[in-house]
C-alpha positions as MATLAB code, in Angstrom:
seq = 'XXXXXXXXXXXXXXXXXXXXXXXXXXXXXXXXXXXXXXXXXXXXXXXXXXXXXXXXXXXXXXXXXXXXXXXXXXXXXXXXXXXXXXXXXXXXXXXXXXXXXXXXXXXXXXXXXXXXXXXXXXXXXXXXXXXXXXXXXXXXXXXXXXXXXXXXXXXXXXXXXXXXXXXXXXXXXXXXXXXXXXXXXXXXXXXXXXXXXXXXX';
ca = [
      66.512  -59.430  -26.626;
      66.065  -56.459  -23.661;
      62.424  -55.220  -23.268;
      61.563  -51.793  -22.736;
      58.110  -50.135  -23.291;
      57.243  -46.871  -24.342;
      54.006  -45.050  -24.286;
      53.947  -44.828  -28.754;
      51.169  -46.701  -29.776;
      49.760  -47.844  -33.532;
      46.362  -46.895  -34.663;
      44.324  -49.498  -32.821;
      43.125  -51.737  -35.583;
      41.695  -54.399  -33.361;
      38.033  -54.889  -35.350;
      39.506  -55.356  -38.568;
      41.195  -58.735  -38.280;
      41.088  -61.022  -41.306;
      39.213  -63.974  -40.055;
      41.885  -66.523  -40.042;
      43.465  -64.246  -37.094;
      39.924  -63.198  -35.682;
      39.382  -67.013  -34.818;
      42.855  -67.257  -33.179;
      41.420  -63.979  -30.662;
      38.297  -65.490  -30.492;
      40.126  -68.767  -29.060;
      41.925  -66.695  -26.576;
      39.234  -64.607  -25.176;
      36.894  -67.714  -24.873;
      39.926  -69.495  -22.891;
      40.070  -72.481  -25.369;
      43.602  -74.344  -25.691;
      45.934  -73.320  -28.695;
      44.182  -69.664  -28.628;
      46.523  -67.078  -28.552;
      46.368  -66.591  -25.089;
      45.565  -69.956  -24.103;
      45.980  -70.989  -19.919;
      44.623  -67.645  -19.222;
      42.285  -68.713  -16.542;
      40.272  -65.628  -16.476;
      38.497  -65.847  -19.696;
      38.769  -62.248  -20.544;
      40.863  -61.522  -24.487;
      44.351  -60.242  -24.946;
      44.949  -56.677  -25.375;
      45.652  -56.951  -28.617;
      46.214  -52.627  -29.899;
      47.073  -53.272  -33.416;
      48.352  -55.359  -36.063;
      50.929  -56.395  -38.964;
      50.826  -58.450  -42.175;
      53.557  -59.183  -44.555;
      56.458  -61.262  -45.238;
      59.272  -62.434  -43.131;
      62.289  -61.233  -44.615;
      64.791  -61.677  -41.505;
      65.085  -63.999  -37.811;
      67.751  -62.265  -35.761;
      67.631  -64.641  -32.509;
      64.866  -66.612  -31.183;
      62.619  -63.699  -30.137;
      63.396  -61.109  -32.772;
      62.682  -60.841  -36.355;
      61.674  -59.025  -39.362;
      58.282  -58.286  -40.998;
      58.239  -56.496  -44.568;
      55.019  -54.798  -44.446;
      53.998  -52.424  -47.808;
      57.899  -52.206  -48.426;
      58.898  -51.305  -44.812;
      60.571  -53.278  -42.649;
      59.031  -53.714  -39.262;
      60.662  -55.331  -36.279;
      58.938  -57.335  -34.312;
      59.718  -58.397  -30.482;
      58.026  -61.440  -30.187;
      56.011  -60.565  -26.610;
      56.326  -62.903  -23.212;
      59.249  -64.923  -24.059;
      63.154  -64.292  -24.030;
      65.148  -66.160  -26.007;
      69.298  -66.699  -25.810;
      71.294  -63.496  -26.521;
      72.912  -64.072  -29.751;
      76.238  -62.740  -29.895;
      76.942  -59.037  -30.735;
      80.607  -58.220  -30.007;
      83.573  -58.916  -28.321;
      81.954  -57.226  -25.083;
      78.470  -58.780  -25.152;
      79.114  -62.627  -26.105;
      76.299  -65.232  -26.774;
      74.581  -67.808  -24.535;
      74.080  -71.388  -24.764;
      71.784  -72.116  -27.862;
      71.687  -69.202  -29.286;
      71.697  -69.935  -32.489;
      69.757  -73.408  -32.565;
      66.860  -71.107  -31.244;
      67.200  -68.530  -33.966;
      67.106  -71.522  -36.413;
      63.957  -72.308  -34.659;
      62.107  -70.035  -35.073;
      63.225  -69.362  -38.700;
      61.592  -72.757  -39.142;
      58.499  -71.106  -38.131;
      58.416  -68.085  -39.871;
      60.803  -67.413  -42.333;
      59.755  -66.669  -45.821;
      56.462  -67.113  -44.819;
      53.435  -64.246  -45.093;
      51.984  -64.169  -41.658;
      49.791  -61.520  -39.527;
      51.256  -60.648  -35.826;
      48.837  -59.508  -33.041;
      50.729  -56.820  -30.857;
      50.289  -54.424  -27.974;
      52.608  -51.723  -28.491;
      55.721  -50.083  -29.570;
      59.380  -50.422  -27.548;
      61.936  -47.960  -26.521;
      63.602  -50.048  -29.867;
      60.669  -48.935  -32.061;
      59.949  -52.714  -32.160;
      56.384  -53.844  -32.129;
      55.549  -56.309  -29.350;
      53.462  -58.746  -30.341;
      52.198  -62.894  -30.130;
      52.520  -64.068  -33.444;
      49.639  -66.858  -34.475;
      50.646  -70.134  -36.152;
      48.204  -72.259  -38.552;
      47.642  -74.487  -35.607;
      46.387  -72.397  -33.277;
      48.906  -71.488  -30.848;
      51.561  -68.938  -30.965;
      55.042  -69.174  -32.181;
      55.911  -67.880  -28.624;
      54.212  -70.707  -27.065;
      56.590  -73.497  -29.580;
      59.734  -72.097  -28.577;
      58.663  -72.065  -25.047;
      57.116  -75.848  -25.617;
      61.014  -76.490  -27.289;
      62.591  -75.313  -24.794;
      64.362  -72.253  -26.736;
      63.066  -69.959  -25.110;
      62.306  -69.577  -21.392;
      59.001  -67.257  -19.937;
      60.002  -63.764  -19.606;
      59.842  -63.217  -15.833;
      62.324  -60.287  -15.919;
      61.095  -57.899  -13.655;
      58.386  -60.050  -11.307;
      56.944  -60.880  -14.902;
      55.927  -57.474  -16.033;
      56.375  -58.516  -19.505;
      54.432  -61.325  -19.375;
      50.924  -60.966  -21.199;
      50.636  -65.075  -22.014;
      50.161  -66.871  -18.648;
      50.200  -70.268  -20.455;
      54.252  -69.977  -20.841;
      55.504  -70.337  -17.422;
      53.229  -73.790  -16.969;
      54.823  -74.615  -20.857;
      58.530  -73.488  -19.650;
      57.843  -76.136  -16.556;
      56.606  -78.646  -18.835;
      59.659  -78.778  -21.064;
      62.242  -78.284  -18.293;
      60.743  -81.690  -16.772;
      61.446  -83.084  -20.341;
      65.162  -81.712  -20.689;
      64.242  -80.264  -23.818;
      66.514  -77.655  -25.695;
      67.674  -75.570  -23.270;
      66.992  -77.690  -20.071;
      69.131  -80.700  -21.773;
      71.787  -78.930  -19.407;
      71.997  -77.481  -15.872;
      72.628  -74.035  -14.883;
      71.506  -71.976  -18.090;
      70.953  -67.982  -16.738;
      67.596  -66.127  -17.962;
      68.721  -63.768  -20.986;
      67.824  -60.781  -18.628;
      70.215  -61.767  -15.820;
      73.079  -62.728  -18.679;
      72.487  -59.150  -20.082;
      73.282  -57.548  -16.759;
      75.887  -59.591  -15.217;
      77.540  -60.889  -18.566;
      77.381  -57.733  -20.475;
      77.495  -55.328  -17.976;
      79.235  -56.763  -15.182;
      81.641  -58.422  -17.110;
      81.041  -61.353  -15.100;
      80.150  -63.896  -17.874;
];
């Protein structure tokens, strides 16, 4: 799914993570593996501005799903990682693996109570955010270790807030996992421009 950032932010909530979450952050800022923001070399913790707790009531593609949270639904753009457009129309068609990425990450998540650690709001009114697992790394990180889901470099990488993914992307392209099982597949944010609005898909 496209990124754009906006300048909304949530009420910071940052000191009142449950501890189950808390120990994820603490993993990350002390640089240990499987934190949420493990590789990061330079010790310090992720920026972490808020975050959500509830239910998983929707996966729309492999980076994009929904969080019922007190009876509202909250979108949530899983942060660093791009997954295969899913088709939309007749206009904007799909890419390779589209939907076996979507299943995986409802595999993950779906149906499941979980708490998301995010950094802000999107032009979409999404929240971006890393989204802990019960074994210490991120759900971000397993579809990038699957190989549904490349890095998000769009832009020189100014998405990027995990800097464990591109080293995990390179890992599973070596493997031909998922995705890099065959040659030639085009970054979701070059698709969306030349595909869908270039028409040259």
């Amino acid at each position: 799914m496209p990124n754009r950032t906006s300048n909304k932010k949530a009420t910071p909530v940052r000191r009142s993570l449950g501890s189950a979450v808390a120990a994820v952050a603490l993993a990350a800022a002390l640089g240990q593996p499987g934190g949420a923001n493990a590789g990061n070399q330079t010790g310090a913790p992720p920026a972490y501005e808020f975050q959500l707790s509830g239910t998983v009531v929707h996966v729309a593609d492999g980076d994009t799903f929904t969080l019922l949270v007190d009876r509202r639904r909250e979108r949530i753009r899983m942060a660093s990682i791009d997954a295969p457009e899913t088709t939309k129309d007749s206009d904007r068609p799909g890419q390779y693996l589209a939907q076996v990425s979507r299943k995986a990450l409802a595999e993950l998540i779906a149906g499941r109570r979980i708490t998301v650690l995010c950094y802000e709001r999107d032009s979409y009114e999404r929240s971006v955010c890393d989204v802990p697992l019960d074994d210490g790394i991120t759900a971000n990180q397993r579809q990038v270790m699957r190989g549904m889901a490349w890095a998000n470099m769009e832009g020189r990488g100014k998405f990027m807030r995990d800097p464990s993914l591109p080293g995990l992307e390179e890992k599973a392209r070596r493997a031909r996992i998922g995705l890099w099982a065959r040659a030639g597949q085009i970054p979701p944010w070059v698709w969306r421009y030349q595909c869908w609005k270039q028409r040259q898909c």
